[in-house]
C-alpha positions as CSV (number, residue, x, y, z in Angstrom):
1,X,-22.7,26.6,46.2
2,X,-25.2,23.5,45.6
3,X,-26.4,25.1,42.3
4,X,-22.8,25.6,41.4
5,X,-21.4,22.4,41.8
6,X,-24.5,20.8,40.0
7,X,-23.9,23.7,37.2
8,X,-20.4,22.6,36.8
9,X,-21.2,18.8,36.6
10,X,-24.0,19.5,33.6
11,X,-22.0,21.7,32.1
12,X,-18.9,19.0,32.1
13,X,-21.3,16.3,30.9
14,X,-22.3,18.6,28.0
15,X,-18.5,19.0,26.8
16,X,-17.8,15.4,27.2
17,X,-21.0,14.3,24.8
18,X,-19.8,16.8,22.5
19,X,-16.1,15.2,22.6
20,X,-17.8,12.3,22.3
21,X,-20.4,13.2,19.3
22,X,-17.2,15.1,17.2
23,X,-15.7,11.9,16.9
24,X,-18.3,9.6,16.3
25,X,-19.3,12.1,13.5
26,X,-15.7,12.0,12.5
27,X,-15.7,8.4,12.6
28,X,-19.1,8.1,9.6
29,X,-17.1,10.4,7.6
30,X,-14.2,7.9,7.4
31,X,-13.9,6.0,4.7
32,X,-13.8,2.1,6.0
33,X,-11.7,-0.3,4.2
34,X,-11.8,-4.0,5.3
35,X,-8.7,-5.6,4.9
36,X,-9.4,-9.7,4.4
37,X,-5.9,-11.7,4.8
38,X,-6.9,-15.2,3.1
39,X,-6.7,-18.4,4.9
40,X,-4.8,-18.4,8.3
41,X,-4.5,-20.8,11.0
42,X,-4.7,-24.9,10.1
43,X,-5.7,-23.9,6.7
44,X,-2.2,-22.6,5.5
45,X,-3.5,-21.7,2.1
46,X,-1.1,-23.2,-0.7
47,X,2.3,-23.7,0.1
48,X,3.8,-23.6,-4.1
49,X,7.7,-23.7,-3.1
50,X,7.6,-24.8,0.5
51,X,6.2,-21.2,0.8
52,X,2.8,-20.1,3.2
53,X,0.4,-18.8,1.4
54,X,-2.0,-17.8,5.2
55,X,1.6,-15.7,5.9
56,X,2.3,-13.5,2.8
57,X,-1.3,-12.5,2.7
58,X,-0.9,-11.5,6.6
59,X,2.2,-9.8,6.2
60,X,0.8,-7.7,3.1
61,X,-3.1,-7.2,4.7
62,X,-1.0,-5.7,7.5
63,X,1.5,-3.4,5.4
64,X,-1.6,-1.8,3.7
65,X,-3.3,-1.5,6.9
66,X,-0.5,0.4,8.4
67,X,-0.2,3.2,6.0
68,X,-3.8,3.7,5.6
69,X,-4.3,4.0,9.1
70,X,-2.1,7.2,9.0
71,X,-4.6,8.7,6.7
72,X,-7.4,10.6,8.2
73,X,-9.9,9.4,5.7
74,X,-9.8,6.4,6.4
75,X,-10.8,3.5,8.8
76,X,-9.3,0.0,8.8
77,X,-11.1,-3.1,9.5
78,X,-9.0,-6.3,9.7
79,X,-11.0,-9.6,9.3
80,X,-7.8,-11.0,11.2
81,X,-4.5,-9.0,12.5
82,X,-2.7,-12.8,13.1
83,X,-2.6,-16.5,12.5
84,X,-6.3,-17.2,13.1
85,X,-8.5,-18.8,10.8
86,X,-11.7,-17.0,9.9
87,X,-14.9,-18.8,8.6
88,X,-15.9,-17.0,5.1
89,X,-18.8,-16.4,6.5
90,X,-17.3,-14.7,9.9
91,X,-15.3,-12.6,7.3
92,X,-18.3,-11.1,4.8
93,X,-20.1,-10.3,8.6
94,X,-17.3,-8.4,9.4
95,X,-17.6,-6.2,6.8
96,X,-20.9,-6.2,7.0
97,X,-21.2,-5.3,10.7
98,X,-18.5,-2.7,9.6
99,X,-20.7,-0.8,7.5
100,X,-17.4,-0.9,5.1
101,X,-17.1,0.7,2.1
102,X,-15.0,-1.7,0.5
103,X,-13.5,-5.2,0.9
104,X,-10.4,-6.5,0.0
105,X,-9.3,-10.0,-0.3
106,X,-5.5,-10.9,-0.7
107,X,-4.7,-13.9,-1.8
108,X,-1.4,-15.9,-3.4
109,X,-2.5,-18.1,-6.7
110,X,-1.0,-21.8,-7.4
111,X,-0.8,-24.1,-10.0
112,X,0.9,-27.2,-11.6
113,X,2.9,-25.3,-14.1
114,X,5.3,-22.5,-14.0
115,X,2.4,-20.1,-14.3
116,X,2.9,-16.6,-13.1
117,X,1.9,-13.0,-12.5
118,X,-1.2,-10.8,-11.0
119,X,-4.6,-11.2,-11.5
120,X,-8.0,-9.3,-9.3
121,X,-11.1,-11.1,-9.2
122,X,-14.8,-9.9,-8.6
123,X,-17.7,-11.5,-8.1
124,X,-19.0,-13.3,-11.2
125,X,-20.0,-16.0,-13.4
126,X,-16.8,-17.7,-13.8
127,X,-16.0,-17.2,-18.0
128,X,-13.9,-20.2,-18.4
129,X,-12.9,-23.4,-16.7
130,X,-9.7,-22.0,-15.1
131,X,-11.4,-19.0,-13.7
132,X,-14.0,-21.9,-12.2
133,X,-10.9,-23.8,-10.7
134,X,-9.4,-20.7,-9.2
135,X,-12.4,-20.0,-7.2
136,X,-12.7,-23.3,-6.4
137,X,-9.6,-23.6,-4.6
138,X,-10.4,-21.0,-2.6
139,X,-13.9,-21.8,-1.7
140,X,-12.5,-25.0,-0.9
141,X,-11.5,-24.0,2.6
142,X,-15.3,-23.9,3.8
143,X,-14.9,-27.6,3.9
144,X,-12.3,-26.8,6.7
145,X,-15.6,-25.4,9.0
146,X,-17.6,-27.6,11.3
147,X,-20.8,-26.3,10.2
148,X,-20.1,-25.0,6.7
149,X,-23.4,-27.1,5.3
150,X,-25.6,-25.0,7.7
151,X,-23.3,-21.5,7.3
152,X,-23.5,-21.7,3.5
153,X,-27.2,-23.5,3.0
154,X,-26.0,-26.4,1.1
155,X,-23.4,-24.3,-1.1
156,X,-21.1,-27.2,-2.9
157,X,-17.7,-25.4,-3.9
158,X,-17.5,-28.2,-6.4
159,X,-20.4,-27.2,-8.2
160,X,-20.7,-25.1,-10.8
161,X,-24.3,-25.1,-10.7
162,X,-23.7,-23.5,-7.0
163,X,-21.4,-20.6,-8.5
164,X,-24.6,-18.9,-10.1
165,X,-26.6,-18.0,-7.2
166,X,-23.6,-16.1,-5.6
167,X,-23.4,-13.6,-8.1
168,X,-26.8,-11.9,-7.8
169,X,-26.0,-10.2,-4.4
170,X,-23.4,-8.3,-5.5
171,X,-24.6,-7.3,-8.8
172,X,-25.5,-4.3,-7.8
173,X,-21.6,-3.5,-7.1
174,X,-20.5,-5.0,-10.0
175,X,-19.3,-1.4,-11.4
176,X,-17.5,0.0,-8.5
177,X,-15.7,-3.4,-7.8
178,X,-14.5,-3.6,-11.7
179,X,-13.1,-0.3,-11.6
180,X,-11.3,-1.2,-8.5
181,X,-9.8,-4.2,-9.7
182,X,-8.9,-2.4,-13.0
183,X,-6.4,0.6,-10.4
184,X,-5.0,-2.6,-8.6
185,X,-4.0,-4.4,-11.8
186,X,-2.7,-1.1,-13.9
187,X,-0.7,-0.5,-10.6
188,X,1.1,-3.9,-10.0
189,X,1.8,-4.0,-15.1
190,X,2.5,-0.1,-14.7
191,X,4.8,0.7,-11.5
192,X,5.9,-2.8,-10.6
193,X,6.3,-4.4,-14.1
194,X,4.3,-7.2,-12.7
195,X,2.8,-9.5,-15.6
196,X,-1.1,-8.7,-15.6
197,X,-3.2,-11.8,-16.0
198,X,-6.1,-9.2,-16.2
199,X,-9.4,-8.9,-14.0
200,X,-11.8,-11.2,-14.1
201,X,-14.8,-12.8,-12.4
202,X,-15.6,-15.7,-11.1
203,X,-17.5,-17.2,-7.7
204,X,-15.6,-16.7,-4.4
205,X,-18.0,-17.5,-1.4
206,X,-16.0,-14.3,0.4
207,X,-17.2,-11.9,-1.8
208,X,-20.4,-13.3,-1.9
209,X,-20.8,-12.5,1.8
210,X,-20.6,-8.9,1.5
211,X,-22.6,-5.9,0.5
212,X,-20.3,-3.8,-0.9
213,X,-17.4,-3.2,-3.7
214,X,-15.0,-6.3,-3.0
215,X,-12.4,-7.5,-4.7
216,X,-9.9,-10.7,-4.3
217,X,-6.3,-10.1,-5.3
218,X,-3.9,-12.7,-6.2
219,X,-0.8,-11.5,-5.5
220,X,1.0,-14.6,-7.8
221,X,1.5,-17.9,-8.0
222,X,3.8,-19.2,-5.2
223,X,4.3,-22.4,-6.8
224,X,6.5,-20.2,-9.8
225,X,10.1,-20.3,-8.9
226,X,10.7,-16.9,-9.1
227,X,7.7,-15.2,-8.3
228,X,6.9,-17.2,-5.1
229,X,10.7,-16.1,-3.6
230,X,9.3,-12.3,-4.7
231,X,6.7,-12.8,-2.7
232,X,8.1,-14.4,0.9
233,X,10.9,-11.4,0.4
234,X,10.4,-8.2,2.3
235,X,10.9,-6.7,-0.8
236,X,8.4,-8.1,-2.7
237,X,5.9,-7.9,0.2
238,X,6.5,-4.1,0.4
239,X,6.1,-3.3,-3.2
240,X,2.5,-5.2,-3.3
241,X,1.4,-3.6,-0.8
242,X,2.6,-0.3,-1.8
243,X,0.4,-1.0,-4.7
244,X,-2.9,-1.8,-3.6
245,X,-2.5,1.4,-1.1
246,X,-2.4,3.7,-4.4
247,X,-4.9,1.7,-5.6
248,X,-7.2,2.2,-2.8
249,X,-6.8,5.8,-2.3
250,X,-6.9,6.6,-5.9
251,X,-10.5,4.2,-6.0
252,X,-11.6,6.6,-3.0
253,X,-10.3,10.1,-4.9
254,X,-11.9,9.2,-7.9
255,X,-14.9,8.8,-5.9
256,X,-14.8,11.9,-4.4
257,X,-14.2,13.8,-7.9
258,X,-17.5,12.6,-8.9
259,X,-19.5,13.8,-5.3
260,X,-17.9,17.0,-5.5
261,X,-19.7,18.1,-8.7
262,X,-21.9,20.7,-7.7
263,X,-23.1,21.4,-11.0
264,X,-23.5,18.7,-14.0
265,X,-22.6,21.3,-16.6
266,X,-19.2,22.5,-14.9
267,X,-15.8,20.8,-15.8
268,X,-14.5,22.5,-12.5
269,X,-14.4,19.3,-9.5
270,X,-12.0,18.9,-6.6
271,X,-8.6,17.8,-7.6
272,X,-7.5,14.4,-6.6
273,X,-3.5,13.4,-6.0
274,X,-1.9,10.3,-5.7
275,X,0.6,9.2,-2.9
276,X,3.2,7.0,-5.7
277,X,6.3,8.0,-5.8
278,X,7.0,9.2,-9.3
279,X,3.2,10.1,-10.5
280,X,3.0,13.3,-12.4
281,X,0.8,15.6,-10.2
282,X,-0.1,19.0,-12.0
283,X,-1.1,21.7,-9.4
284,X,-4.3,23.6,-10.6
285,X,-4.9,21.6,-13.5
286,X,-7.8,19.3,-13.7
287,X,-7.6,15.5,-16.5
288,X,-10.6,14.1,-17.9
289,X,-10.8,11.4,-20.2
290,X,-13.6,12.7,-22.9
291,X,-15.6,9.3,-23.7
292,X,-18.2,10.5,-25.9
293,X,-20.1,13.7,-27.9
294,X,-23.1,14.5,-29.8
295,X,-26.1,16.5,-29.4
296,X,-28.7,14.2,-27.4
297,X,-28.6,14.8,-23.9
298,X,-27.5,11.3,-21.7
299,X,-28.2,10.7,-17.9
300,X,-25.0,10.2,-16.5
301,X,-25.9,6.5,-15.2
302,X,-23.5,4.0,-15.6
303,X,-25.5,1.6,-17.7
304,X,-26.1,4.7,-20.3
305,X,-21.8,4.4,-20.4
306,X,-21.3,0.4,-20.3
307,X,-20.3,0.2,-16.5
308,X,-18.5,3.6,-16.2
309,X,-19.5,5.2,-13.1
310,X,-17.1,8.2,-12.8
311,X,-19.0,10.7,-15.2
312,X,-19.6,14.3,-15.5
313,X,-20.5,16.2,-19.0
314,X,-20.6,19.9,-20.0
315,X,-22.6,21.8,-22.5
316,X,-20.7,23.5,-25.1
317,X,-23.6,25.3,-27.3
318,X,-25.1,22.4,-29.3
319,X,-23.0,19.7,-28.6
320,X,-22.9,17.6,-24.9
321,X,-19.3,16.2,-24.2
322,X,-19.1,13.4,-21.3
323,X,-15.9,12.8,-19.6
324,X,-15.2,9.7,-17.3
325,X,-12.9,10.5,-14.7
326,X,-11.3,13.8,-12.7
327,X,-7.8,14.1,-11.4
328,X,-4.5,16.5,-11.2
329,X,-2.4,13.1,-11.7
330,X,-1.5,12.1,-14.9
331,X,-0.3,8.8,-14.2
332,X,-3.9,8.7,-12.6
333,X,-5.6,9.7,-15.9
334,X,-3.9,8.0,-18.4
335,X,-4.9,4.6,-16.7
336,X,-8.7,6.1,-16.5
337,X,-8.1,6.3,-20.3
338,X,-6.8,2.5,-20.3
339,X,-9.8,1.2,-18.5
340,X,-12.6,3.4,-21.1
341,X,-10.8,2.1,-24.2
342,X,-11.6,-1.5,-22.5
343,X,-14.9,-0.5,-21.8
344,X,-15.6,0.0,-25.8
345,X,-15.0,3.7,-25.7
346,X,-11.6,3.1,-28.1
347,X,-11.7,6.6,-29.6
348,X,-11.4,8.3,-26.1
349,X,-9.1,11.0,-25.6
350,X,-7.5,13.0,-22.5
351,X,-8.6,16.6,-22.1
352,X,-7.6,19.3,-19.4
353,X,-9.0,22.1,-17.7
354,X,-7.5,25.1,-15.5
355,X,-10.3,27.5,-14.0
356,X,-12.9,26.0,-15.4
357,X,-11.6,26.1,-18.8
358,X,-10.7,24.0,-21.7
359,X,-6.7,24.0,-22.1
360,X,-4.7,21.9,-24.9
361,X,-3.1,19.0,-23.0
362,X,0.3,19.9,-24.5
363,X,0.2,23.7,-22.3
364,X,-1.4,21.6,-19.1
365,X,1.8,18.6,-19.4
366,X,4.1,21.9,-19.1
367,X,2.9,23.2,-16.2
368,X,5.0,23.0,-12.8
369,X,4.7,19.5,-11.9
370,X,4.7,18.0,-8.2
371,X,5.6,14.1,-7.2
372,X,5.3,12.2,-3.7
């Protein structure tokens, strides 16, 4: 009876370890997103129009939290979930500690003028003097901290001189943070009609923090008329963050395209689909964007394909074709396209492939379609 007992209570500790290990294991495979809401507490952010910048970026952070959290593949991080303030420094350990696999900043822009519409930042040597002052008023909030001379070892968010020494961490991310910024800002011109101010780079002491692709997304300028009541609506609050979900999971499919190649010389890789409602989704058809051709054989690294990182080629007797991206959505791929025409590759086209094989894109567009 002794033996039993002791039996049973080995054999229950053995099922509840392997409860325990299934979702731990589930819990690496997850793909972690950290969700940074700027500002927050007595640092309000700017306040263009009487408006709060610290509250739209909460109420946004928490919109795209929420529907990511119903997805399986991912895991959310929140740097803060209410009216707190955050050190920047707190907020890149965060992610760090996280192990997160990307970082996103939201932000709303300001400025003396009626200035408006959308612009995503990386980490980088600011390219002009406005691009300077933008990161300066963020970086500005350090100041706010009581130890911020210790925390950022003598950083002077007035300097530009200061600027340069955050970039080099995060070079090695540059890519994968470029083409993220690139899905949020074709989402907000192409489904939102939302004027792009473009991506740029300049020298945010968040991003510097972390060690992974980050981005800082400014929503608009609250301090424009119309654009700042956009943003304090529901409305306009819902639609951003609608956004920068499809952006996220479209980042994270295109990703998986590229790990699901078993074979370099095989067009054939694991559809992705988008969650927008009205993207064209094609069921058993695969999009490429063809970048390039010849006969000399190219590793696929993305400094062989200035910056692309989404590559797969095939050999077609002679003559290597490479091919930047791989999706069933055409909404998807035609962006793709956008961003490897601004990469230099201005004589890219889109190809498709069902089983394997080449297909003209005129037979794949009238195949049985399916939308979210």
């Amino acid at each position: 009876m002794k033996r039993s007992i002791i039996h049973s209570v080995f054999l229950l500790i053995f099922i509840v370890s392997a409860f325990n290990a299934t979702i731990i294991s589930q819990e690496n495979d997850k793909f972690i997103v950290v969700l940074d809401a700027g500002h927050g507490g007595h640092d309000p952010g700017n306040r263009g129009n009487g408006y709060k910048e610290k509250e739209i970026a909460l109420k946004v952070v928490l919109a795209v939290g929420a529907t990511l959290e119903k997805d399986d593949r991912f895991k959310v991080v929140y740097t803060r979930k209410t009216d707190d303030f955050i050190e920047l420094h707190e907020r890149g350990s965060i992610a760090n500690k996280a192990g997160a696999d990307l970082f996103v900043s939201v932000h709303c822009n300001s400025h003396r003028s009626q200035a408006y519409g959308t612009e995503t930042f990386v980490l980088g040597l600011h390219a002009n003097d406005e691009n300077f002052n933008v990161a300066k008023n963020e970086n500005s909030v350090i100041l706010l901290e009581d130890n911020y001379e210790a925390n950022y070892d003598g950083f002077d968010p007035n300097s530009p001189e200061s600027i340069i020494g955050l970039t080099l961490m995060q070079e090695e991310y540059l890519d994968q943070s470029l083409t993220l910024a690139s899905f949020v800002q074709n989402r907000f011109k192409k489904t939102l009609s939302r004027k792009s101010r473009g991506v740029k780079q300049a020298g945010f002491v968040v991003l510097h923090q972390t060690y992974m692709p980050s981005v800082l997304i400014e929503l608009g300028f609250l301090t424009n008329n119309s654009e700042g009541k956009y943003l304090n609506s529901k409305k306009g609050q819902t639609e951003m963050a609608k956004s920068i979900i499809t952006s996220i999971v479209d980042y994270k499919e295109s990703l998986d395209a590229i790990y699901k190649v078993s074979e370099p010389e095989t067009p054939e890789v694991t559809n992705t689909t988008a969650k927008m409602e009205g993207d064209r989704v094609f069921e058993d058809i695969t999009f490429k964007v063809q970048i390039a051709a010849g006969s000399s054989e190219i590793e696929l690294q993305p400094f062989n394909f200035n910056g692309l990182d989404q590559l797969s080629k095939i050999k077609a007797g002679d003559l290597y074709k490479y091919y930047f991206g791989s999706t069933s959505n055409y909404t998807l791929i035609q962006e793709l396209k956008d961003i490897a025409v601004g990469k230099g590759f201005d004589s890219s086209f889109i190809v498709a492939f069902r089983n394997s094989e080449l297909i003209p894109l005129t037979e794949a567009l009238k195949a049985n379609t399916s939308s979210n």
